[in-house]
mmCIF file of the N, C-alpha and C atoms, coordinates in Angstrom:
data_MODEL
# 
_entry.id   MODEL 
# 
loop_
_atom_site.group_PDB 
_atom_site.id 
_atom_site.type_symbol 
_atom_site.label_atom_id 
_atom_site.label_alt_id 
_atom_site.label_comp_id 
_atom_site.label_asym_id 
_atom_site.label_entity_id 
_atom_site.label_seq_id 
_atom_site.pdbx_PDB_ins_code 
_atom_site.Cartn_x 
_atom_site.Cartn_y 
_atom_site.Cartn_z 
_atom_site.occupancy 
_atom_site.B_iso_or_equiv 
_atom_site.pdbx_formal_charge 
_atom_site.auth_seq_id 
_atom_site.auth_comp_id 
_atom_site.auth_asym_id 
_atom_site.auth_atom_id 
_atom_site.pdbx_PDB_model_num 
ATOM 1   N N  . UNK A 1 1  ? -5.730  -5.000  -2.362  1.00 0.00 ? 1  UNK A N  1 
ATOM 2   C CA . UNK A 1 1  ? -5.667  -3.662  -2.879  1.00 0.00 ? 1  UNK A CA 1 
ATOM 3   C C  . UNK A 1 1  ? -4.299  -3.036  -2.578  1.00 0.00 ? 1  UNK A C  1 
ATOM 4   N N  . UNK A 1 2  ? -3.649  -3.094  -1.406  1.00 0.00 ? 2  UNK A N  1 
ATOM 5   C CA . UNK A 1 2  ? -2.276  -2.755  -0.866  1.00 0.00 ? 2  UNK A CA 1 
ATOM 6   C C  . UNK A 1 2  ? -1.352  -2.821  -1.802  1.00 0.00 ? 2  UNK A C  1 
ATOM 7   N N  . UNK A 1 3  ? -1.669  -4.427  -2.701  1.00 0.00 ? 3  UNK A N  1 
ATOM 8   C CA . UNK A 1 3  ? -0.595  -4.702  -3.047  1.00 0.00 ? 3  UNK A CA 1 
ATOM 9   C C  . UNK A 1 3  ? -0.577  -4.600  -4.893  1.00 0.00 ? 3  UNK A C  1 
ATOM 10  N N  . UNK A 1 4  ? -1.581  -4.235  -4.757  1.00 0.00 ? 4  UNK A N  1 
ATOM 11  C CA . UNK A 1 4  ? -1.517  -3.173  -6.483  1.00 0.00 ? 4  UNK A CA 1 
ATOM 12  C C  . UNK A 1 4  ? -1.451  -1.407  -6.102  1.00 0.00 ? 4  UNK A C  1 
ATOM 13  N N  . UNK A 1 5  ? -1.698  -1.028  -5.514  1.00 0.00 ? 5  UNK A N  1 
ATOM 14  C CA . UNK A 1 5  ? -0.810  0.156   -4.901  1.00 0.00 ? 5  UNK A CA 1 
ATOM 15  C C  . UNK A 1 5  ? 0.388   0.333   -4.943  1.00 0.00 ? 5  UNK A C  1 
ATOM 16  N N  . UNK A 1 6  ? 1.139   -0.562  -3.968  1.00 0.00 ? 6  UNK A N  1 
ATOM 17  C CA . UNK A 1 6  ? 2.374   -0.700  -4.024  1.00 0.00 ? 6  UNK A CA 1 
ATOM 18  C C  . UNK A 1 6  ? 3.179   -1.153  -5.606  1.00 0.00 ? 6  UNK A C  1 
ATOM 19  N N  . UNK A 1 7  ? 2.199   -2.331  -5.830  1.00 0.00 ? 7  UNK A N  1 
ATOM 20  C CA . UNK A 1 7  ? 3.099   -2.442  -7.203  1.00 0.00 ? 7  UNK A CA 1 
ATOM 21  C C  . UNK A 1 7  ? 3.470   -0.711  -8.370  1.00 0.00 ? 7  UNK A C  1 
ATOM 22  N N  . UNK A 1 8  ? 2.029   0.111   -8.421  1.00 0.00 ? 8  UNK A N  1 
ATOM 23  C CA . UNK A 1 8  ? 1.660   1.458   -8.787  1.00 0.00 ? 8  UNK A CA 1 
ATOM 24  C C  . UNK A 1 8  ? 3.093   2.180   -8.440  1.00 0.00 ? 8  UNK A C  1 
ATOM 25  N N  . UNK A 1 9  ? 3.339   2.304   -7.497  1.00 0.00 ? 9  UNK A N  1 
ATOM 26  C CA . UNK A 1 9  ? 4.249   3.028   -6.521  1.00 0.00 ? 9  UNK A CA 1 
ATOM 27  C C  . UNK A 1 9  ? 5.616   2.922   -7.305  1.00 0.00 ? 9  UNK A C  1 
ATOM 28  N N  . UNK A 1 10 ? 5.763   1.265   -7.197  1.00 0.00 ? 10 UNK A N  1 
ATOM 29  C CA . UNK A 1 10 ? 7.268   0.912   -7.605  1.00 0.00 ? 10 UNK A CA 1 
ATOM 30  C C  . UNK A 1 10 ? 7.559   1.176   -9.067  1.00 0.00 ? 10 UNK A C  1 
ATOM 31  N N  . UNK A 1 11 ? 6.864   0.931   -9.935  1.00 0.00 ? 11 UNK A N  1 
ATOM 32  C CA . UNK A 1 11 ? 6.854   1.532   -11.085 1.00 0.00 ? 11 UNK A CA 1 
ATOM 33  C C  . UNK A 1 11 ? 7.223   3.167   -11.241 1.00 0.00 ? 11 UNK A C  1 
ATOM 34  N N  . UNK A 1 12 ? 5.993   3.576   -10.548 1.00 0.00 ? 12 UNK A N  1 
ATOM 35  C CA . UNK A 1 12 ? 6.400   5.075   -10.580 1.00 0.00 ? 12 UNK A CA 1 
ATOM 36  C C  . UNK A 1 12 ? 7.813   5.824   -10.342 1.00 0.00 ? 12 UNK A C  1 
ATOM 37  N N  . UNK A 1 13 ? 8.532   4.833   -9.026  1.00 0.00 ? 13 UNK A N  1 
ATOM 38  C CA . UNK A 1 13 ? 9.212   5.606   -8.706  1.00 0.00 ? 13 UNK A CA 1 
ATOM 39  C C  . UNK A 1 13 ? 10.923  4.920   -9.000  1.00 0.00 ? 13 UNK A C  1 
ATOM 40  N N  . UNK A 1 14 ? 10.374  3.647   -10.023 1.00 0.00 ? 14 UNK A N  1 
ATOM 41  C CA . UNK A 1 14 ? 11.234  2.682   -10.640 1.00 0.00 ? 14 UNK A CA 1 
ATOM 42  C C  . UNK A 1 14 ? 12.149  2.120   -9.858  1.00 0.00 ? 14 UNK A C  1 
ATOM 43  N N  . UNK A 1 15 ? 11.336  1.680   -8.579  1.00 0.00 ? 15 UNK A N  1 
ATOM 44  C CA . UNK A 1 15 ? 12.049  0.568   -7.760  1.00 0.00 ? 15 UNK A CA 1 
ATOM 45  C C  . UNK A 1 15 ? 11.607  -0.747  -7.986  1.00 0.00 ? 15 UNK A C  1 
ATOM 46  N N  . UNK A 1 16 ? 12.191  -1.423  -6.832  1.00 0.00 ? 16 UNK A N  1 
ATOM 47  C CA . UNK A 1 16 ? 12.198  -2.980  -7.645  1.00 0.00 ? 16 UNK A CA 1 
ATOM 48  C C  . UNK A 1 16 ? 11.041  -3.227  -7.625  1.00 0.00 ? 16 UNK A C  1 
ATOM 49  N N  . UNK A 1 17 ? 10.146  -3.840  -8.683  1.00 0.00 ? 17 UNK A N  1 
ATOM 50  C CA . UNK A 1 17 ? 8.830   -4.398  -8.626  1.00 0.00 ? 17 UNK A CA 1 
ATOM 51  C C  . UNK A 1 17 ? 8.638   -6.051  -8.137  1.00 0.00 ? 17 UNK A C  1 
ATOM 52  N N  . UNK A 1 18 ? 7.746   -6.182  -7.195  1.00 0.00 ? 18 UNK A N  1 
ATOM 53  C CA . UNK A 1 18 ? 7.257   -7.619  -6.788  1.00 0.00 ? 18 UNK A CA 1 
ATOM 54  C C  . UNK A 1 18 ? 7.496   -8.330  -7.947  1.00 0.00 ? 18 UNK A C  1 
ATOM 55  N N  . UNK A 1 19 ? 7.825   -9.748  -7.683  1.00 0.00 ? 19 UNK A N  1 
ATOM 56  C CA . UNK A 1 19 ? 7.521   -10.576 -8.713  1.00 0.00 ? 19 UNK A CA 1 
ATOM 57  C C  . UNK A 1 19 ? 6.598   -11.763 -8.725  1.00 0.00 ? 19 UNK A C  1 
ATOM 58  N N  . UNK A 1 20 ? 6.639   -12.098 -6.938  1.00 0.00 ? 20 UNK A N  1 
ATOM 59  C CA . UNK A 1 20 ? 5.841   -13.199 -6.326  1.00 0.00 ? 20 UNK A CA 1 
ATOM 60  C C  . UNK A 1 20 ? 5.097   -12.554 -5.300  1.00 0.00 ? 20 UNK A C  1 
ATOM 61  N N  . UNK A 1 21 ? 3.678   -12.829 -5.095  1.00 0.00 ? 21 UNK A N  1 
ATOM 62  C CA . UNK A 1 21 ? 2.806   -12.649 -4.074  1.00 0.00 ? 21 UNK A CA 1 
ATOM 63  C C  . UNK A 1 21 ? 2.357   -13.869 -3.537  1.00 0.00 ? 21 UNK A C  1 
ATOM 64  N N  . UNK A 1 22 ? 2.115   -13.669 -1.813  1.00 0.00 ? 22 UNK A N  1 
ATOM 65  C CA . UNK A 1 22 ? 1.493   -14.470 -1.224  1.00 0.00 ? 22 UNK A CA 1 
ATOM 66  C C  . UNK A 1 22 ? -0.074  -14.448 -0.683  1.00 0.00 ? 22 UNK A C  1 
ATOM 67  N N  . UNK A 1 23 ? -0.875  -14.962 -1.212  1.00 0.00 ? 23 UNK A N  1 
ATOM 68  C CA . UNK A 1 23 ? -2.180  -14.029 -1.110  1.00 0.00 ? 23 UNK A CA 1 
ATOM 69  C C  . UNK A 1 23 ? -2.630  -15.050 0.201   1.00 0.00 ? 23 UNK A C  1 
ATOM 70  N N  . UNK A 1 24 ? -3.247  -14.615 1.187   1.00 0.00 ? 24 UNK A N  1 
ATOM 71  C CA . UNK A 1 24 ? -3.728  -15.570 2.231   1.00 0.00 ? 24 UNK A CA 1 
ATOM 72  C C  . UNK A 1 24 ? -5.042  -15.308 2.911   1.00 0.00 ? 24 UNK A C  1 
ATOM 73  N N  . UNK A 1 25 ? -6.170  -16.056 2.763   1.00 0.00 ? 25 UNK A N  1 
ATOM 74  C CA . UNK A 1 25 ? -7.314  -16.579 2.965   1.00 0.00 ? 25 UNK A CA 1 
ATOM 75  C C  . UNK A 1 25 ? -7.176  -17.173 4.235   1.00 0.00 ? 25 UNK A C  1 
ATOM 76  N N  . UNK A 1 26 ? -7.174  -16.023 5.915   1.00 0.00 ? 26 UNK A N  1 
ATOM 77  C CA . UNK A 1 26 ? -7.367  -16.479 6.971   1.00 0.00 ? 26 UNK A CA 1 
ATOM 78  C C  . UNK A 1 26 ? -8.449  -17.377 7.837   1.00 0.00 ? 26 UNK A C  1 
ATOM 79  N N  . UNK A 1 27 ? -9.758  -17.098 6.801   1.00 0.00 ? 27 UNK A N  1 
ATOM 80  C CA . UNK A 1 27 ? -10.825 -17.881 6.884   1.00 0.00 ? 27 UNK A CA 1 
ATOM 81  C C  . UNK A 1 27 ? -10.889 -19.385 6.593   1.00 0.00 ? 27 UNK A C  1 
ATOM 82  N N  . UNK A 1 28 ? -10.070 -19.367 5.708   1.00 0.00 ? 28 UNK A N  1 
ATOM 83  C CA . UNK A 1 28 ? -10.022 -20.712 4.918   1.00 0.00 ? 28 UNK A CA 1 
ATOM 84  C C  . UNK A 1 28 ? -8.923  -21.482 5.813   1.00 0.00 ? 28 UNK A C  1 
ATOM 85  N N  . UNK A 1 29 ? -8.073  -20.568 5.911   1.00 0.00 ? 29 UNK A N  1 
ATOM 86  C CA . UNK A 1 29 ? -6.566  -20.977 6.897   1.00 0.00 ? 29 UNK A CA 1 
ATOM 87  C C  . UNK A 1 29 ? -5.612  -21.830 5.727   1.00 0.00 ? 29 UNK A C  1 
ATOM 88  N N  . UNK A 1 30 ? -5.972  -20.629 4.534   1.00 0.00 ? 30 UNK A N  1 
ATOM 89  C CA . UNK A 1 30 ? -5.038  -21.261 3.497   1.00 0.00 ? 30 UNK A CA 1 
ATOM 90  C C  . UNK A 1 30 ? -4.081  -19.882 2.651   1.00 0.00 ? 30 UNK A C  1 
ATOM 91  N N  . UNK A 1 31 ? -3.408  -20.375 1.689   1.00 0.00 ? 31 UNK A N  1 
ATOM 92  C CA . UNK A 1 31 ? -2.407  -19.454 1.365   1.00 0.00 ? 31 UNK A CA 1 
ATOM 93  C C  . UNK A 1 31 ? -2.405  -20.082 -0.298  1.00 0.00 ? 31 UNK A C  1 
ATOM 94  N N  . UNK A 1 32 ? -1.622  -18.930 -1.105  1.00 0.00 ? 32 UNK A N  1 
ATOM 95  C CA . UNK A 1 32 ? -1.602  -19.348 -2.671  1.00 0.00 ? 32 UNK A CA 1 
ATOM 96  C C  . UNK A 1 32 ? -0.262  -18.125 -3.011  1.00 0.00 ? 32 UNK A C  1 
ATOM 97  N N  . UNK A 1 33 ? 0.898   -19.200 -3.284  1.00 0.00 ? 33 UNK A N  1 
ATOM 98  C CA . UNK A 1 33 ? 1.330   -18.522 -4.149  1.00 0.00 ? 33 UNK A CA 1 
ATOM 99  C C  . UNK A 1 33 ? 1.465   -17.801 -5.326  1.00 0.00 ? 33 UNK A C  1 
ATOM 100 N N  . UNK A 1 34 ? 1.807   -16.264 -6.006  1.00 0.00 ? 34 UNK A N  1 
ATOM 101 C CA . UNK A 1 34 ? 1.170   -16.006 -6.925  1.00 0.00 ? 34 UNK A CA 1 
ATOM 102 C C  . UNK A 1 34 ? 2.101   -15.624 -8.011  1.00 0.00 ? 34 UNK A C  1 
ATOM 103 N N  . UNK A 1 35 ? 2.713   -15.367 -8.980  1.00 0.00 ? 35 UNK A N  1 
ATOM 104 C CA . UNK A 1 35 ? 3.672   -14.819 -10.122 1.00 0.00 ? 35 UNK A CA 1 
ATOM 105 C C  . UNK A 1 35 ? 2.744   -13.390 -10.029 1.00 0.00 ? 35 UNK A C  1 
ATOM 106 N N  . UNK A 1 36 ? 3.013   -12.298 -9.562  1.00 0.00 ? 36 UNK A N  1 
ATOM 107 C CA . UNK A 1 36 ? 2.398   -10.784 -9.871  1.00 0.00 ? 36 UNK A CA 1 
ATOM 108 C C  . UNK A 1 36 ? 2.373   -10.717 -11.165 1.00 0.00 ? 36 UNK A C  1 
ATOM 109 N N  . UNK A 1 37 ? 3.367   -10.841 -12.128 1.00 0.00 ? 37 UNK A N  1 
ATOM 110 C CA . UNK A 1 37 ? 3.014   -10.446 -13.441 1.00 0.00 ? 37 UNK A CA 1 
ATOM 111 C C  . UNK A 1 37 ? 2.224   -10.991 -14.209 1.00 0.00 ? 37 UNK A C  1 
ATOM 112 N N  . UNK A 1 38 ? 2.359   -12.425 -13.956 1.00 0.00 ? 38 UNK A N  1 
ATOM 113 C CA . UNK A 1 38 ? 1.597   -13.257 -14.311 1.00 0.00 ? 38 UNK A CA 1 
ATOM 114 C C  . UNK A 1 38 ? -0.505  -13.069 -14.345 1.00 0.00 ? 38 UNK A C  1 
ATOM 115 N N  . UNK A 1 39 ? -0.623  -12.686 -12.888 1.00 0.00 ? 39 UNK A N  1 
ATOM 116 C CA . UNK A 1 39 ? -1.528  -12.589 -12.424 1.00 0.00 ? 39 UNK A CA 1 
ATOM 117 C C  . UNK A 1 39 ? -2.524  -11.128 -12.849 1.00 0.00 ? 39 UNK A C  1 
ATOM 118 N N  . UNK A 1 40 ? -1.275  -10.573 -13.364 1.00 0.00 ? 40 UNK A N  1 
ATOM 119 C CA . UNK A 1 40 ? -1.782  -8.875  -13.697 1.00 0.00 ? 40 UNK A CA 1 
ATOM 120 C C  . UNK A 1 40 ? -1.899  -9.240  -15.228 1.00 0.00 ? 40 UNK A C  1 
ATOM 121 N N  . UNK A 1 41 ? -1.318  -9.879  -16.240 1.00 0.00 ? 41 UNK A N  1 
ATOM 122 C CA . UNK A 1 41 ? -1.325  -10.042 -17.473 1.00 0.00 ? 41 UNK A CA 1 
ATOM 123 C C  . UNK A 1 41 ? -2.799  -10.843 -17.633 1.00 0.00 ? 41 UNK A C  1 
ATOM 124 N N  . UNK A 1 42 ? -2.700  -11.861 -16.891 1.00 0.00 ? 42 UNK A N  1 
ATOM 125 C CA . UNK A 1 42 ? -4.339  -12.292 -16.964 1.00 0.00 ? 42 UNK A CA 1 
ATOM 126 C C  . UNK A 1 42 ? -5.203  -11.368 -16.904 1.00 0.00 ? 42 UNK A C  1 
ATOM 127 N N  . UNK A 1 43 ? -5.301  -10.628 -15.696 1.00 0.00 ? 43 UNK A N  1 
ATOM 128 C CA . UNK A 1 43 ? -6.436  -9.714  -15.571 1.00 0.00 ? 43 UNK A CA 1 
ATOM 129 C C  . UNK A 1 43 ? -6.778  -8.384  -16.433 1.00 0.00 ? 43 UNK A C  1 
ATOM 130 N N  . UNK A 1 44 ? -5.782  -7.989  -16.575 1.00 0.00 ? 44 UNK A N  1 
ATOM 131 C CA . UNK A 1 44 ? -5.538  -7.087  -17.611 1.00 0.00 ? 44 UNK A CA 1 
ATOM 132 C C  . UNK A 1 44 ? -5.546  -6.916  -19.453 1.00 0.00 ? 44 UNK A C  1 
ATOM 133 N N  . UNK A 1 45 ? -5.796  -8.450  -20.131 1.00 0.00 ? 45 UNK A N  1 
ATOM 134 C CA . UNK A 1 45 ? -6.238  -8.540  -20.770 1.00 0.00 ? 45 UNK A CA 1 
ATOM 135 C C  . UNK A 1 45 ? -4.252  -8.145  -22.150 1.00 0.00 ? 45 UNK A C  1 
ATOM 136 N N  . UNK A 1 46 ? -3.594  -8.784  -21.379 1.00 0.00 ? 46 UNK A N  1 
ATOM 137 C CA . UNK A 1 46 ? -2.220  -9.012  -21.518 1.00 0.00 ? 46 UNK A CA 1 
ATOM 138 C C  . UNK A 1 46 ? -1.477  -7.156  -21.981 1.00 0.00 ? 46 UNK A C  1 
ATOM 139 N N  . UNK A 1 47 ? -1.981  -6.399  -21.310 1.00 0.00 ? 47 UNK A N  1 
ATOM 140 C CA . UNK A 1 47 ? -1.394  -5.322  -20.908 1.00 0.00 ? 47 UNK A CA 1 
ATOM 141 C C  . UNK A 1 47 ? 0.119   -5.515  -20.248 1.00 0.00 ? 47 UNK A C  1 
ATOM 142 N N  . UNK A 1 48 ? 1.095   -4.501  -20.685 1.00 0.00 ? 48 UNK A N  1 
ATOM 143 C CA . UNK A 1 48 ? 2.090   -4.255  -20.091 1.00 0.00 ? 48 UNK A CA 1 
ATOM 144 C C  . UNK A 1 48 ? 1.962   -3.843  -18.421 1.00 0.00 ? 48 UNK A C  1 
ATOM 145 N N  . UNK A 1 49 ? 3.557   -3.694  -17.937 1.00 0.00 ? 49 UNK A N  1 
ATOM 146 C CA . UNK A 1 49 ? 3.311   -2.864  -16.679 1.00 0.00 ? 49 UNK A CA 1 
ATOM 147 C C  . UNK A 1 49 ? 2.857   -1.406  -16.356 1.00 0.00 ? 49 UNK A C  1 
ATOM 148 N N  . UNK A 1 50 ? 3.549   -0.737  -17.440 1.00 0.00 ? 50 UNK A N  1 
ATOM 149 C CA . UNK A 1 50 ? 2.993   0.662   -17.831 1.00 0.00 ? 50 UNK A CA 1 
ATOM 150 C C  . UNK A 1 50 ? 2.107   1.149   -17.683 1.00 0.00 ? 50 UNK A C  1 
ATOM 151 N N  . UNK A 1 51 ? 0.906   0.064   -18.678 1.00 0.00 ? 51 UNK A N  1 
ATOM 152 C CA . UNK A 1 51 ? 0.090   0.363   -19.174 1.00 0.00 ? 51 UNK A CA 1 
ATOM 153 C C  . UNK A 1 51 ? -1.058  0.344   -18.307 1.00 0.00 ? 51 UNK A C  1 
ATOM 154 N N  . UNK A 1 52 ? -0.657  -0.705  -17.090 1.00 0.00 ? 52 UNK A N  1 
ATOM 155 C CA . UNK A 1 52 ? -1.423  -1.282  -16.191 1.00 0.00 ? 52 UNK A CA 1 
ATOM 156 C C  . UNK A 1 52 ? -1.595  0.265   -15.156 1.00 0.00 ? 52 UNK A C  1 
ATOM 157 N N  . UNK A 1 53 ? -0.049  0.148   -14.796 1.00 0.00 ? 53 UNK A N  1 
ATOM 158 C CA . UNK A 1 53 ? 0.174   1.655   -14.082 1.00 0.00 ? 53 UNK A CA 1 
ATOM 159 C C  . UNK A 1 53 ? -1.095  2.788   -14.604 1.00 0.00 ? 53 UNK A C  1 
ATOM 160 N N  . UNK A 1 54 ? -0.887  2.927   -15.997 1.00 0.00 ? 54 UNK A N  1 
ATOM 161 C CA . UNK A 1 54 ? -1.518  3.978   -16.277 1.00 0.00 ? 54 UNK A CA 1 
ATOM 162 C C  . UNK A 1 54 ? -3.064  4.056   -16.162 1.00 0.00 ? 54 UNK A C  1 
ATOM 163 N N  . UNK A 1 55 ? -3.758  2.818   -16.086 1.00 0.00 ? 55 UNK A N  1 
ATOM 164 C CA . UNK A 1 55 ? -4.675  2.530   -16.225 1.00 0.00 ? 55 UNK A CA 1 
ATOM 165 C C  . UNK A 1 55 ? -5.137  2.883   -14.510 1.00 0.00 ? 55 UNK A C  1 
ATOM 166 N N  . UNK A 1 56 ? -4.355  2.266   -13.725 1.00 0.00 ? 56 UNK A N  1 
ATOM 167 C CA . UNK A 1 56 ? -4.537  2.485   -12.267 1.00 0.00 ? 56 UNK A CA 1 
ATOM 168 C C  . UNK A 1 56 ? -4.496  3.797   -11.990 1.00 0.00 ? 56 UNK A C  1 
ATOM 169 N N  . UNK A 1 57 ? -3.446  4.121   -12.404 1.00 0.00 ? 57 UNK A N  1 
ATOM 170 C CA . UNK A 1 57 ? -3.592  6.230   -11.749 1.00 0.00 ? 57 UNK A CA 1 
ATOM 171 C C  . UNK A 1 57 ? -5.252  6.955   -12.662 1.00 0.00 ? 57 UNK A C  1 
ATOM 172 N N  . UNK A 1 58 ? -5.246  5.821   -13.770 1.00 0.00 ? 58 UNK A N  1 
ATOM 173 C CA . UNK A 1 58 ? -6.837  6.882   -14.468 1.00 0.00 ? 58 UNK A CA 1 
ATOM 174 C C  . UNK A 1 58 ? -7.374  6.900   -13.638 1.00 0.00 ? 58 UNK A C  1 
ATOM 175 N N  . UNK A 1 59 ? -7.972  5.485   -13.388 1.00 0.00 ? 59 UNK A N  1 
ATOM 176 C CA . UNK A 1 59 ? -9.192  5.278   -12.211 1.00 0.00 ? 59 UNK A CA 1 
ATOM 177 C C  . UNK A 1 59 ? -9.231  5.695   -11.008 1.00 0.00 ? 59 UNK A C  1 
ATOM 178 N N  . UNK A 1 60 ? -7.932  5.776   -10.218 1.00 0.00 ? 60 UNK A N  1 
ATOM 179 C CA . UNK A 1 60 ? -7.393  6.233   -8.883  1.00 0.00 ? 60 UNK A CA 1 
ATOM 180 C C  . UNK A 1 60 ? -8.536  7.857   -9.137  1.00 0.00 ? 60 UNK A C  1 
ATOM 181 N N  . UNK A 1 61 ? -7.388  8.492   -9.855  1.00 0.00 ? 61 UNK A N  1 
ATOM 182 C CA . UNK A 1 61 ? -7.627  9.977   -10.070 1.00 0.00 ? 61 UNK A CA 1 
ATOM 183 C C  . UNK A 1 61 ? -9.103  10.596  -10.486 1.00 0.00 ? 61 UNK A C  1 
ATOM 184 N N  . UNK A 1 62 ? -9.693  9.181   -11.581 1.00 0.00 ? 62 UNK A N  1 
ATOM 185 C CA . UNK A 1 62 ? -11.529 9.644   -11.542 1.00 0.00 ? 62 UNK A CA 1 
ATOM 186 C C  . UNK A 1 62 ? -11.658 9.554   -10.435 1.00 0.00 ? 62 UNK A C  1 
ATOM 187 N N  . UNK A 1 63 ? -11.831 8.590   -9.901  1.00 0.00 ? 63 UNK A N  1 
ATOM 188 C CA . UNK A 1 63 ? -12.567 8.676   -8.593  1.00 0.00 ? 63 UNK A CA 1 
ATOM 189 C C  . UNK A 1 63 ? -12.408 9.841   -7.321  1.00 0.00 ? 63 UNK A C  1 
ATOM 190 N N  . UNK A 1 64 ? -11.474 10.180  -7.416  1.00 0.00 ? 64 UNK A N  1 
ATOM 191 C CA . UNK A 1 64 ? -10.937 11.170  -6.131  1.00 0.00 ? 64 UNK A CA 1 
ATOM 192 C C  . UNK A 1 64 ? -11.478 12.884  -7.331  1.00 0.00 ? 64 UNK A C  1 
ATOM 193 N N  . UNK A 1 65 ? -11.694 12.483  -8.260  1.00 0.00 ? 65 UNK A N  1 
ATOM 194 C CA . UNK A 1 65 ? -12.421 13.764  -8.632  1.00 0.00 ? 65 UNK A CA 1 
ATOM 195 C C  . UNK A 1 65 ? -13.851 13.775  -8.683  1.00 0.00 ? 65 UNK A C  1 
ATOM 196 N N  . UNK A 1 66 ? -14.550 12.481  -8.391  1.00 0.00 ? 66 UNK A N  1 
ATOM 197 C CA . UNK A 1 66 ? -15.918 12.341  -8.573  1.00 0.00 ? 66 UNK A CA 1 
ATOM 198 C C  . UNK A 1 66 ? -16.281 13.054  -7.099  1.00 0.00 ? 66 UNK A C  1 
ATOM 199 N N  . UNK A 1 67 ? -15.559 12.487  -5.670  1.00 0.00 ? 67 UNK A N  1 
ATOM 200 C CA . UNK A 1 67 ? -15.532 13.069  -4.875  1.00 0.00 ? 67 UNK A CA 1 
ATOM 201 C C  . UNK A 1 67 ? -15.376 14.316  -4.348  1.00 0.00 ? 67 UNK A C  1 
# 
């Protein structure tokens, strides 16, 4: 979660955006390199960065108003 935050952040404030993540599974005692954009275009259903952004501050912002 940190690290789609942060990606949120860098966009916003148009600093450099991640390009590689290291995601690590201490349980497992394993690690996976990741392409961020890559990984966000999959999930996202081949959305831009923008768009992704924008999509994140919607949901961010419902929620903190449901509250």
């Amino acid at each position: 979660m940190y690290g789609i935050l942060k990606y949120a952040s860098s966009i916003e404030g148009e600093l450099d955006v991640w390009t590689d993540c290291l995601l690590l599974n201490p349980r497992r005692n394993s690690a996976f390199l990741v392409n961020f954009d890559k990984l966000l275009r999959s999930a996202s259903a081949s959305s831009g960065r923008v768009e992704v952004y924008e999509y994140l501050r919607f949901v961010f912002g419902h929620d903190l108003e449901r509250r």
